[in-house]
C-alpha positions as CSV (number, residue, x, y, z in Angstrom):
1,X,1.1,5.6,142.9
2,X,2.0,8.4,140.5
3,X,5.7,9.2,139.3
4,X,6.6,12.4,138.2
5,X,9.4,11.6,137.1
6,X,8.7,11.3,133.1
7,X,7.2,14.7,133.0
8,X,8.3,16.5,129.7
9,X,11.6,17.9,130.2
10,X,10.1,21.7,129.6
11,X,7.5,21.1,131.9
12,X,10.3,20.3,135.2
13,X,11.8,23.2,133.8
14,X,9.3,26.0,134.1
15,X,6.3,26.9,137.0
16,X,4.3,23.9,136.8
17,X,1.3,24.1,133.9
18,X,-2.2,24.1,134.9
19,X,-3.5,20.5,136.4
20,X,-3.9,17.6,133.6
21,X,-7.2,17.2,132.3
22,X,-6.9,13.3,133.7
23,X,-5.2,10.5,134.5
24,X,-5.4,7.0,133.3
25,X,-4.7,4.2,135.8
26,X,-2.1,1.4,134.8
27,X,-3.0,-2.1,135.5
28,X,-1.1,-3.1,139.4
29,X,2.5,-4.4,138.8
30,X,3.2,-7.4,139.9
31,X,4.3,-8.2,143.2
32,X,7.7,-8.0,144.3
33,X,9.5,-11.9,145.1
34,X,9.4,-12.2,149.1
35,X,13.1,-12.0,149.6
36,X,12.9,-8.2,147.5
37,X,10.3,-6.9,150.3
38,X,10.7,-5.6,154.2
39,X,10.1,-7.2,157.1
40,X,6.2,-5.4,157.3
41,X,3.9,-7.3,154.3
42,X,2.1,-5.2,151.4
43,X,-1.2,-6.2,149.6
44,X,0.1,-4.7,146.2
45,X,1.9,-1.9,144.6
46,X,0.2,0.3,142.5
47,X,1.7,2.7,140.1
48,X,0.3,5.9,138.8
49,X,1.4,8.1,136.1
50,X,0.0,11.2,133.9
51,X,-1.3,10.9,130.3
52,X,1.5,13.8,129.7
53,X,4.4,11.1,129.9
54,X,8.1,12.0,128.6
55,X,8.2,11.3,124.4
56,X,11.6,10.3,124.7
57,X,11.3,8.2,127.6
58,X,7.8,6.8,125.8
59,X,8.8,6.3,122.0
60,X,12.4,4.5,122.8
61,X,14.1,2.1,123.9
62,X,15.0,2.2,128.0
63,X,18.3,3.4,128.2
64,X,18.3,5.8,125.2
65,X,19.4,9.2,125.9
66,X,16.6,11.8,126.3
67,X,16.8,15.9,124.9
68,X,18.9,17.3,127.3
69,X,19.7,21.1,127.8
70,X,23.7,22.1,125.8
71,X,26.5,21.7,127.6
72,X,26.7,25.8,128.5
73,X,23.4,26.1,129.4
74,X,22.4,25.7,133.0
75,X,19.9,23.1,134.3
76,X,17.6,25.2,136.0
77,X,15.8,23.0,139.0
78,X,11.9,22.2,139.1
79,X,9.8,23.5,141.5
80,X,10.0,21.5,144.3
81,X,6.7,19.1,144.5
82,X,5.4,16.4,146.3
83,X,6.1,12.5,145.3
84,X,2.2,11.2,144.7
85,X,2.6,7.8,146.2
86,X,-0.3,5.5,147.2
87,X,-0.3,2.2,148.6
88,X,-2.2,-0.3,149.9
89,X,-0.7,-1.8,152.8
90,X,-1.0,-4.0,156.1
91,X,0.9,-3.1,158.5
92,X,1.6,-6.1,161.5
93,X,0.5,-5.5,164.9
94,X,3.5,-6.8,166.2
95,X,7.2,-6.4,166.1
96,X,9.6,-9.9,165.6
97,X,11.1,-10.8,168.4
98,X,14.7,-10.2,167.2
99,X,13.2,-6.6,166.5
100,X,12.3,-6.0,170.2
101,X,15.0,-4.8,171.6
102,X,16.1,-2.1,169.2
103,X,14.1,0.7,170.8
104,X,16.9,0.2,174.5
105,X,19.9,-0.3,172.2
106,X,22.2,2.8,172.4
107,X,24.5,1.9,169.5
108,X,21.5,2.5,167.6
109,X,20.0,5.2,169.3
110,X,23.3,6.6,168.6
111,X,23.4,5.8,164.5
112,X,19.7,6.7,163.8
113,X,19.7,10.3,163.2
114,X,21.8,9.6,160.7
115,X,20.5,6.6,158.8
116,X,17.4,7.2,156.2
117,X,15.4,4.3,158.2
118,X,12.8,4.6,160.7
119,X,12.0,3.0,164.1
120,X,8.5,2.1,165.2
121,X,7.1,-0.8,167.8
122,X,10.3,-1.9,167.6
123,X,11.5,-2.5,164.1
124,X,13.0,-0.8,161.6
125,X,11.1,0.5,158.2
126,X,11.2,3.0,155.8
127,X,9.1,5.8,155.5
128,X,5.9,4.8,153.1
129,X,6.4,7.0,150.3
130,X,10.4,6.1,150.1
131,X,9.2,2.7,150.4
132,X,6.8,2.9,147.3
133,X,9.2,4.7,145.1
134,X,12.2,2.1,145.8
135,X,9.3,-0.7,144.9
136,X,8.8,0.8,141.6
137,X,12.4,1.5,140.7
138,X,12.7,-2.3,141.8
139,X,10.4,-3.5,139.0
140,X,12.7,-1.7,136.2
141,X,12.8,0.7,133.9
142,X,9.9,-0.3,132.0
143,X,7.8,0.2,135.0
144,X,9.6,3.1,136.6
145,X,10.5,5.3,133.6
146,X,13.6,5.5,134.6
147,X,16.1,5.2,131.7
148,X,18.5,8.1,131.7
149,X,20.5,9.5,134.0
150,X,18.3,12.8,133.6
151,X,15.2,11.0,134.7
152,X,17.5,9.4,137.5
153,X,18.2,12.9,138.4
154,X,14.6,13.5,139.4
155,X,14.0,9.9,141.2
156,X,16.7,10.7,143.4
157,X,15.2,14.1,143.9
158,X,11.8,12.7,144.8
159,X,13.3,10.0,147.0
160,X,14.8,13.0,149.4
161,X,11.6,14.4,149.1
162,X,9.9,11.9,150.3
163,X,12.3,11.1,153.2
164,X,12.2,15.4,154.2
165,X,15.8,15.8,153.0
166,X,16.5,19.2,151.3
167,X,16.0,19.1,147.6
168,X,19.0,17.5,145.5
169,X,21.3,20.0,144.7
170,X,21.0,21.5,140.8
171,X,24.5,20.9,140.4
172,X,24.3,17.3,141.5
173,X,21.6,16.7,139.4
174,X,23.2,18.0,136.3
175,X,26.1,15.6,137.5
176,X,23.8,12.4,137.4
177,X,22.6,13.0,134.2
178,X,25.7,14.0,132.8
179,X,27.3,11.0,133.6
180,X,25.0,8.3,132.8
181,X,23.7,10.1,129.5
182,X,27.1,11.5,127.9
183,X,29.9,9.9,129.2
184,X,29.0,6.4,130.4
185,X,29.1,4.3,127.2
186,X,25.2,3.7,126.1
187,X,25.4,-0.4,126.2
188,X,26.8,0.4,128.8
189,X,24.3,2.4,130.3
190,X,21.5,0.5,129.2
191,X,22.8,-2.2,131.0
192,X,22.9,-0.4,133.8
193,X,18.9,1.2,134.5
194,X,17.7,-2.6,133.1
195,X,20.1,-4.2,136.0
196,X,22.3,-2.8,138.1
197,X,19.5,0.1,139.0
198,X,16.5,-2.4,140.3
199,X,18.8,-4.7,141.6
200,X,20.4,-1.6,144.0
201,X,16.4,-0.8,144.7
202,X,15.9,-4.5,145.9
203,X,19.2,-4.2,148.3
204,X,18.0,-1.2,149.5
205,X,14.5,-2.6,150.2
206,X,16.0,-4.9,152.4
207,X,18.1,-2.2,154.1
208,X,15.8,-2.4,157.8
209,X,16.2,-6.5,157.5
210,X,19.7,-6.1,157.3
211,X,20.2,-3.5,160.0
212,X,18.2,-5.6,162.4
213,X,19.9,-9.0,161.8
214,X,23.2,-6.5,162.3
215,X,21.9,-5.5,165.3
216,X,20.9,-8.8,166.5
217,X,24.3,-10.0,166.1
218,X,26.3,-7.3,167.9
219,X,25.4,-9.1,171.2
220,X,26.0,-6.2,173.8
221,X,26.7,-3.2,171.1
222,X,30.5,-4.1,171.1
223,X,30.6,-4.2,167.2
224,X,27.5,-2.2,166.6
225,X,27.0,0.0,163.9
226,X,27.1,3.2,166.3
227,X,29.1,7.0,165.9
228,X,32.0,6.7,167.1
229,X,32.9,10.3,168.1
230,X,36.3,11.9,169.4
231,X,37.9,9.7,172.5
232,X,35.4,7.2,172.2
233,X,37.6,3.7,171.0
234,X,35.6,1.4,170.2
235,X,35.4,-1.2,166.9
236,X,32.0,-1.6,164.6
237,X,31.7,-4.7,162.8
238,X,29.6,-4.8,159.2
239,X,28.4,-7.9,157.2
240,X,29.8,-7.0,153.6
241,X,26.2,-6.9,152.2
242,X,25.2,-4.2,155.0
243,X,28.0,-2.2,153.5
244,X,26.3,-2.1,150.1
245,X,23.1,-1.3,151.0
246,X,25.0,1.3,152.9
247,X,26.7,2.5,149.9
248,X,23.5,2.7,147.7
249,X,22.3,4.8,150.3
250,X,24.7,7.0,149.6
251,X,24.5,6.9,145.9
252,X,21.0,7.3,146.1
253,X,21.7,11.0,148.3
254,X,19.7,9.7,151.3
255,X,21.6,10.0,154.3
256,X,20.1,12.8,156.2
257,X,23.4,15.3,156.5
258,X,21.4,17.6,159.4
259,X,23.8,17.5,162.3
260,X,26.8,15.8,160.5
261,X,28.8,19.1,161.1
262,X,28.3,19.6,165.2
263,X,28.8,15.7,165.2
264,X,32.5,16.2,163.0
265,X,31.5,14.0,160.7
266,X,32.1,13.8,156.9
267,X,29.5,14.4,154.3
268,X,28.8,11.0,153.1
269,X,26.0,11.3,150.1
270,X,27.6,11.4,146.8
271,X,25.9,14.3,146.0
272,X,28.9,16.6,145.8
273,X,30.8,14.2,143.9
274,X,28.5,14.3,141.0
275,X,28.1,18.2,141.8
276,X,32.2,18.0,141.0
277,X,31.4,16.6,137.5
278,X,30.9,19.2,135.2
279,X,31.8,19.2,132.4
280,X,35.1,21.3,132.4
281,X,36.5,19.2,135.0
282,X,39.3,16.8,135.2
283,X,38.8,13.8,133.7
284,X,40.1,11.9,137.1
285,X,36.6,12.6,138.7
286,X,34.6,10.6,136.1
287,X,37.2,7.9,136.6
288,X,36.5,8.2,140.1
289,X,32.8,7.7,139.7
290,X,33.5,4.5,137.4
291,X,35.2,2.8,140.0
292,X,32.6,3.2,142.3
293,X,30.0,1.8,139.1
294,X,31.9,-0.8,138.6
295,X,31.5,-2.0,142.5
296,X,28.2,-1.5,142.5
297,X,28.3,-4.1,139.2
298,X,30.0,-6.2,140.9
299,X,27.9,-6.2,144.3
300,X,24.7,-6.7,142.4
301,X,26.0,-9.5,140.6
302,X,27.3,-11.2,143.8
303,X,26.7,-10.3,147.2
304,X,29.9,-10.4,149.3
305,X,29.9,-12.5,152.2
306,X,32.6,-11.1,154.1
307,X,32.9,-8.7,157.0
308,X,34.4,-5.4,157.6
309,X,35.6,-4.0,160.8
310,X,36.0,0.0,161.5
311,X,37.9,0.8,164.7
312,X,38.5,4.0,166.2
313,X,42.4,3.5,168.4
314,X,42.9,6.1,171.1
315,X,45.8,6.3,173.1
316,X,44.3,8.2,176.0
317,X,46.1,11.6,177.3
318,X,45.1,10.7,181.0
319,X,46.9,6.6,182.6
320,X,44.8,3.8,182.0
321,X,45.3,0.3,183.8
322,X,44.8,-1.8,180.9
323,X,46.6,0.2,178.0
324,X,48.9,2.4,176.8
325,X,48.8,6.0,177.3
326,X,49.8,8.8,175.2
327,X,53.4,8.8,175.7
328,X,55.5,12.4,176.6
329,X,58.9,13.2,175.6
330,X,60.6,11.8,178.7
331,X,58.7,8.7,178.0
332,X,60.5,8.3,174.5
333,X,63.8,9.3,176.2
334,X,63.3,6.3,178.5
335,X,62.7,4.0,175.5
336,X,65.0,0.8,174.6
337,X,62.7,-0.9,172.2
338,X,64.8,-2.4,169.4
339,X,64.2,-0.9,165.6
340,X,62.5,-3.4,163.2
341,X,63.6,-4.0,160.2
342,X,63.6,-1.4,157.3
343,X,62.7,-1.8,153.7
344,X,63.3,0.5,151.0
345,X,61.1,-0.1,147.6
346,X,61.7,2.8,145.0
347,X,59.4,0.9,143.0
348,X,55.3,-0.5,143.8
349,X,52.4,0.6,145.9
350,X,51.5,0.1,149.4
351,X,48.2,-1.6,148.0
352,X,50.1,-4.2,146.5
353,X,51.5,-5.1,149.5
354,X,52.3,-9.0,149.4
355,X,53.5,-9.4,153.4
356,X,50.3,-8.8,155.6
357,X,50.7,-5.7,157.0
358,X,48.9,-2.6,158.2
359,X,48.8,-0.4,154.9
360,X,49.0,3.3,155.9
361,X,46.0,5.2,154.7
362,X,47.9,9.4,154.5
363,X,44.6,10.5,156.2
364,X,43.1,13.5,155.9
365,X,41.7,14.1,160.0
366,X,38.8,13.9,158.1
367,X,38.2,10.0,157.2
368,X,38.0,10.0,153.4
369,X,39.3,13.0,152.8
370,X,38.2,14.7,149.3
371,X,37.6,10.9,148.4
372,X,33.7,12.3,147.9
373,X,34.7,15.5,145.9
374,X,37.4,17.2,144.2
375,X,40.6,14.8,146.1
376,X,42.2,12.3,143.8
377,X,45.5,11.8,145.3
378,X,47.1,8.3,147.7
379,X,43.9,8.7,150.6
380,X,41.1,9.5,148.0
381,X,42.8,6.6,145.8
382,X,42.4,3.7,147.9
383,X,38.7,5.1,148.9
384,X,37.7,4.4,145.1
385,X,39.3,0.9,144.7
386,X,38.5,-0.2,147.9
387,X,34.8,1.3,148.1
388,X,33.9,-0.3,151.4
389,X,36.6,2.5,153.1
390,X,33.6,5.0,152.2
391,X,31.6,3.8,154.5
392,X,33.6,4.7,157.5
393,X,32.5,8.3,157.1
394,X,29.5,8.1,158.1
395,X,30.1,7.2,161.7
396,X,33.8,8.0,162.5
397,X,34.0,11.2,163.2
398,X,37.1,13.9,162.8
399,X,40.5,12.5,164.4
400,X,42.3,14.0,166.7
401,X,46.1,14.0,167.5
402,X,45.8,11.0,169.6
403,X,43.6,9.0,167.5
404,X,43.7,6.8,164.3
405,X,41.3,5.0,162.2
406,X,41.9,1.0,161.6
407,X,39.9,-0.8,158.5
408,X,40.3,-4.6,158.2
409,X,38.4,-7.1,155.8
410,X,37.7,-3.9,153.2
411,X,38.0,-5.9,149.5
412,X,39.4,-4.3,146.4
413,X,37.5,-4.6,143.6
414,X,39.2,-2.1,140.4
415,X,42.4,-1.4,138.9
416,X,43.9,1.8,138.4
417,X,46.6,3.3,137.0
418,X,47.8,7.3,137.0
419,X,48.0,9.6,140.3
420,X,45.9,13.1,140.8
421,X,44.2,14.1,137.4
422,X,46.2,11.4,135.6
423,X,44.4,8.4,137.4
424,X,42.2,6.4,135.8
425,X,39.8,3.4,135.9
426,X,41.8,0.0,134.2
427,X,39.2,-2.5,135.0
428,X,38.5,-5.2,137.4
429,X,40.1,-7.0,140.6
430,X,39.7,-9.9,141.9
431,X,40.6,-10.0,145.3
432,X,42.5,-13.0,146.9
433,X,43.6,-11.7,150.0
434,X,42.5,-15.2,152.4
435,X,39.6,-14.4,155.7
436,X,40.7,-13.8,159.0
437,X,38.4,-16.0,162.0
438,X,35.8,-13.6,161.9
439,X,35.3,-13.4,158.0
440,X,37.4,-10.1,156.9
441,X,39.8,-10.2,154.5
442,X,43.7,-9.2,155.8
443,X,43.6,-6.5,154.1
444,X,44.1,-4.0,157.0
445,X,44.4,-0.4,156.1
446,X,45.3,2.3,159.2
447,X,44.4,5.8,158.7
448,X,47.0,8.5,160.2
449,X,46.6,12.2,159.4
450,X,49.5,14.1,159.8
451,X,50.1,17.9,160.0
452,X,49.0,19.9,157.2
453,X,51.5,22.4,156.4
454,X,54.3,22.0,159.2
455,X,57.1,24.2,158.3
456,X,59.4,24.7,161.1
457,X,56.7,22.6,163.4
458,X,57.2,19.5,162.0
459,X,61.3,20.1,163.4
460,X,60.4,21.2,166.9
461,X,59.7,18.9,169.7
462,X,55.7,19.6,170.0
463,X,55.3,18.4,165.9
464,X,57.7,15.7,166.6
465,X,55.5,14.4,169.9
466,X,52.6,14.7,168.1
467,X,54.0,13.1,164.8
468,X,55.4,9.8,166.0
469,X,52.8,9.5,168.8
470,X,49.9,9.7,165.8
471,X,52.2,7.1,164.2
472,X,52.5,4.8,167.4
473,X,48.8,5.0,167.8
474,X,47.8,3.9,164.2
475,X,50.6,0.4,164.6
476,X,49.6,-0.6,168.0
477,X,48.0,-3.3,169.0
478,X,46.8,-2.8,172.9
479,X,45.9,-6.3,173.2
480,X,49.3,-7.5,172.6
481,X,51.2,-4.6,173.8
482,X,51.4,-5.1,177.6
483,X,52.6,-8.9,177.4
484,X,55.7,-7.5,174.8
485,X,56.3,-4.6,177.1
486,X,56.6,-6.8,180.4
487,X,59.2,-9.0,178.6
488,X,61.0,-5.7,178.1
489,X,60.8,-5.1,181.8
490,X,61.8,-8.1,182.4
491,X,65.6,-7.6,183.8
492,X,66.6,-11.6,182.8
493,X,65.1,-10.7,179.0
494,X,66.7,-7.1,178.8
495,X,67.0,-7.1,175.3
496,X,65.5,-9.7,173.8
497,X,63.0,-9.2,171.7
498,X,59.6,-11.7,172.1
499,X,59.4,-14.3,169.7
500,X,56.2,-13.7,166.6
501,X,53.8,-16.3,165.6
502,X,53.2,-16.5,162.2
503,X,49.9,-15.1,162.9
504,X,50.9,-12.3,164.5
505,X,54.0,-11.4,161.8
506,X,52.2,-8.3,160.6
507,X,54.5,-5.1,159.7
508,X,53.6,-1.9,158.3
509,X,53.2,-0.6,154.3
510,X,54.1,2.6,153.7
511,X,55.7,5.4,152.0
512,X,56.0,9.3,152.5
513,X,53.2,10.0,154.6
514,X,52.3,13.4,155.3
515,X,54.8,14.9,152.7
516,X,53.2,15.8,148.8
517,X,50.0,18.3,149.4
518,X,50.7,18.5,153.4
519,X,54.4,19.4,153.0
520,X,56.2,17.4,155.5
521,X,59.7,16.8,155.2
522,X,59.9,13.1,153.7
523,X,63.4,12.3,155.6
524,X,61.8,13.4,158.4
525,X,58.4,11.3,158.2
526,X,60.7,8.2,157.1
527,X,62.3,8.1,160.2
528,X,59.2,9.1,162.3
529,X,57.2,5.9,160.9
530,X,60.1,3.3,161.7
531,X,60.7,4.6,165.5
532,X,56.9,4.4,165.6
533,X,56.5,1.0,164.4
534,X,59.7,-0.4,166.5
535,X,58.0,1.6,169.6
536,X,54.9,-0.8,168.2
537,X,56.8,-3.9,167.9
538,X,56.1,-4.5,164.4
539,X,58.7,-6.6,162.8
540,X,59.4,-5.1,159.9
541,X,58.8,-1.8,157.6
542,X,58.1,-1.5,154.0
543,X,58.9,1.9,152.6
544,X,57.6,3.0,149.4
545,X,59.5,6.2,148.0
546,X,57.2,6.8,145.1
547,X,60.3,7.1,143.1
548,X,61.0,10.8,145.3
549,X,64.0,12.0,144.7
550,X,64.8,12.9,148.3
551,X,64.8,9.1,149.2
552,X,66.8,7.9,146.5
553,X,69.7,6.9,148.8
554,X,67.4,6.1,151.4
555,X,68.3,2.0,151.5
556,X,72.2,2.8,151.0
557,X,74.6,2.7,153.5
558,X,76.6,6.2,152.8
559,X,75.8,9.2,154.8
560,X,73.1,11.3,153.7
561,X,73.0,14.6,155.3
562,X,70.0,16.9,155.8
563,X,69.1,19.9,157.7
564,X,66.2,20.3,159.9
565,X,65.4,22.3,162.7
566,X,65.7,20.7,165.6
567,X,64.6,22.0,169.5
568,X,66.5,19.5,171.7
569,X,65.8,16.4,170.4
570,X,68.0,13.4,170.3
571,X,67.6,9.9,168.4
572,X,71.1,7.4,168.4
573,X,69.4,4.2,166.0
574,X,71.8,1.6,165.5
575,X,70.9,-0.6,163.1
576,X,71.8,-1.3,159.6
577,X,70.6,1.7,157.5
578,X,69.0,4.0,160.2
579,X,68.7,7.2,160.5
580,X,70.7,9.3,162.6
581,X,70.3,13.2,163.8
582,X,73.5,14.0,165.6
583,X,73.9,15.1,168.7
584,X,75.3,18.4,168.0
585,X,72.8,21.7,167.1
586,X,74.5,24.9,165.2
587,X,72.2,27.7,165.4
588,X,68.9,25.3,166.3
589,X,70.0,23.0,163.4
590,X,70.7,19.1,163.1
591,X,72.1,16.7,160.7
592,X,70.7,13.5,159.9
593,X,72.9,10.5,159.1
594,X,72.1,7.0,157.8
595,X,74.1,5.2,159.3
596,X,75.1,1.3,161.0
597,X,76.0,-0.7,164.2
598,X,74.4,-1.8,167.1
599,X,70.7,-2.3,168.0
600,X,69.1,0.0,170.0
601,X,66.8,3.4,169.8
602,X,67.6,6.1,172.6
603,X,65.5,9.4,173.2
């Protein structure tokens, strides 16, 4: 197999030079352990390189930083050229019988545009010459070459090349070798192409294994890794070592990203979060990047052995006999559900969270947000400590208003400290939220978008349907709605509220949700959450202010008095601290009170 990618740096920088005079053949490599190598046997690996190798990569140690263009001058792409693989391989005649099936499975059917493997005779592979390149990246730098972020640049770029992806952006590139070469510490990045790179290569060797035994356990496609587009509820179930692989895949720039848009689906290659590393940019985007290093440390050093669930929660426009449906105005109007409790915290983060409860994720409609780009505010945040999030973006697609995004079992694995371009990497995390019966962690993390840029909206009845419904979406639970809502009915228990298993005592984390960047009112958005979350039955709410001003008084029990515009709506909350708009509108205005008596919410 020949690498191009210790070529002289001049050479990948202008028209290619006339052909070498010859090449020299190394001894093969050794073979790969068994447990390192797909499901379809190889005879060897061989590698092939040109007498013209890199100096820099040649005469030093791996990991030592090669001649690089200056910071103002421009990295200008080489010509795009073929990856000269070669292999020698023996391909079985017949598929394993857990591999039968996958050609009739829909979930996959569904996912496989969009995944860099394969299918053939029934099982999963990758294509030859992406198979041969992550076998010599597997063996290590001093087989590979690769020892630099620069020559990482061009592996990556060869990889797309030899999966027909478009070439790796110049801008990306640059990104790669700008962080591994200059600003990752160079211990630090020597340990890094001697372990943490092969080790990746290995995992992602073993990418159609682990898709297959996925596969083979989502009896059905229930839990199947699938897209899960607009309307379409459903839950998809990942091994935590499935999500890694997944994630390398996405380091590596290998997801194919043609029909991502018409699908309404994120960009999920990494690619424009190294492209968003130049050198004149805040310093929170390398601090992003280390997070996501330091979990792909962490992963390679251990492989989780937990599970992560993704599910899409629709609340349908049209009735449904065995759920809720997306309820109108006169449908709150009608509502006697009693309001939960209500905790202010001017202090903390919803992460920290020690009750279990469902942590609110302010979502962008697009899962992830700017979490892969420029964003580094509370969504984007939470995306880089808890890197599993990420992987939800590349099969849920764009929300709409009566849809949210539940994440359970995702682990955290860095600390932070700072907001925006203050925010910084700390260190590590060692995660000691206990496992759920199917193996996630309760750590459960809902993702609500809310309006971008209300105004007057946010005041009228349409934004304040659409709000609290989004709301009462994301902290539902359908499968123990109904039985609550028929003890409701219940003339004889008119008023009583159903008694909570400790199991089942899960509240809601969260703070000023749609306010910051998308301008909601926070007042407003306060009381939105709690009527959603009493509408929900959850037994109690955590508010986070974030130390805003506007909710300093929020936990008090004196009036505070705002103004919003209001177009006929009507809430009377009795409960200690609970906000209040009076009934009274002068000139299309109402006040809101905080207020306390009796228990009960009225719209």
């Amino acid at each position: 197999m020949r690498m191009p990618w210790a070529l002289p740096a001049a050479t990948r920088r202008r028209p290619p030079p006339p052909p070498l005079p010859a090449t020299r053949r190394c001894p093969p490599s050794p073979p790969l352990p068994r447990s390192f190598l797909p499901n379809e046997p190889a005879k060897h690996v061989t590698v092939w390189t040109r007498l013209g190798r890199r100096p820099d990569s040649r005469a030093q140690p791996h990991g030592a930083r090669p001649n690089r263009p200056s910071r103002g001058q421009t990295r200008t792409p080489r010509p795009a050229a073929p990856l000269f693989l070669t292999a020698a391989m023996e391909s079985s005649s017949s598929s394993s019988s857990s591999g039968s099936g996958l050609a009739a499975r829909g979930d996959l059917r569904s996912a496989l545009p969009f995944l860099p493997v394969a299918l053939r005779g029934g099982a999963l592979f990758w294509p030859p010459a992406a198979q041969e390149a992550l076998r010599a990246l597997a063996l290590g730098p001093d087989v590979s070459r690769v020892a630099s972020g620069d020559v990482l640049a061009d592996a990556l770029a060869d990889l797309r090349l030899a999966l027909a992806l478009p070439a790796l952006p110049p801008r990306a590139a640059d990104g790669v070798a700008l962080f591994f070469d200059d600003l990752l510490p160079r211990a630090h990045a020597r340990g890094w192409f001697a372990d943490v790179l092969p080790n990746l290569a290995r995992l992602l060797l073993r990418l159609p294994e682990l898709l297959e035994g996925h596969y083979a356990r989502a009896a059905g496609g229930a839990s199947g890794l699938r897209i899960l587009g607009a309307q379409d509820a459903g839950m998809v179930l990942l091994s935590q070592e499935l999500v890694a692989a997944l994630l390398a895949c996405a380091l590596f720039c290998l997801f194919p990203t043609a029909g991502r848009s018409k699908a309404s689906l994120p960009m999920i290659n990494f690619d424009s979060l190294f492209a968003a590393l130049s050198h004149n940019s805040r310093q929170s985007q390398e601090q992003k990047v280390r997070c996501l290093v330091h979990y792909f440390e962490r992963v390679t050093d251990s492989t989780p052995t937990g599970f992560v669930s993704f599910e899409r929660k629709v609340l349908p426009r049209r009735s449904v006999s065995d759920g809720v449906t997306y309820p109108d105005i006169d449908a709150w109007m009608k509502s006697s559900a009693p309001l939960c409790q209500f905790r202010v915290f001017s202090s903390g983060f919803i992460e920290d969270e020690e009750q279990e409860a469902l942590e609110v994720d302010f979502a962008n409609k697009y899962l992830g947000g700017g979490a892969l780009s420029w964003g580094c505010v509370q969504e984007e945040i939470r995306f880089m400590i808890n890197p599993e999030l990420i992987v939800g973006m590349l099969f849920m697609a764009c929300m709409e208003d009566n849809e949210a995004i539940e994440i359970v079992g995702a682990e955290r694995f860095s600390q932070y400290m700072g907001y925006g371009s203050s925010f910084r990497f700390v260190g590590d995390y060692l995660d000691s939220k206990p496992f759920d019966s199917m193996g996630r962690r309760r750590t459960r993390i809902v993702a609500i978008d809310a309006l971008d840029s209300p105004t007057m909206l946010q005041y009228e009845s349409s934004g304040l349907l659409r709000e609290v419904n989004k709301a009462f979406c994301g902290f539902l639970d359908q499968s123990k709605y109904q039985l609550s809502m028929k003890l409701f009915q219940d003339s004889s228990t008119k008023g009583k509220f159903p008694s909570i298993s400790s199991d089942e005592y899960i509240g809601v984390s969260t703070g000023n949700w749609g306010c910051g960047a998308f301008g909601g009112n926070p007042e407003m958005k306060s009381m939105v959450q709690w009527i959603a979350a009493s509408q929900a039955l959850r037994p109690f709410v955590n508010y986070y202010t974030f130390e805003a001003a506007s909710l300093e008084r929020l936990d008090e029990g004196d009036s505070v008095d705002i103004t919003s515009w209001m177009d006929g709506w009507r809430v009377v909350a009795h409960a200690p601290r609970v906000l209040i708009p009076e009934a009274e509108r002068r000139n299309a205005c109402g006040t809101f009170r905080l207020a306390a008596s009796q228990s009960q919410t009225q719209w």
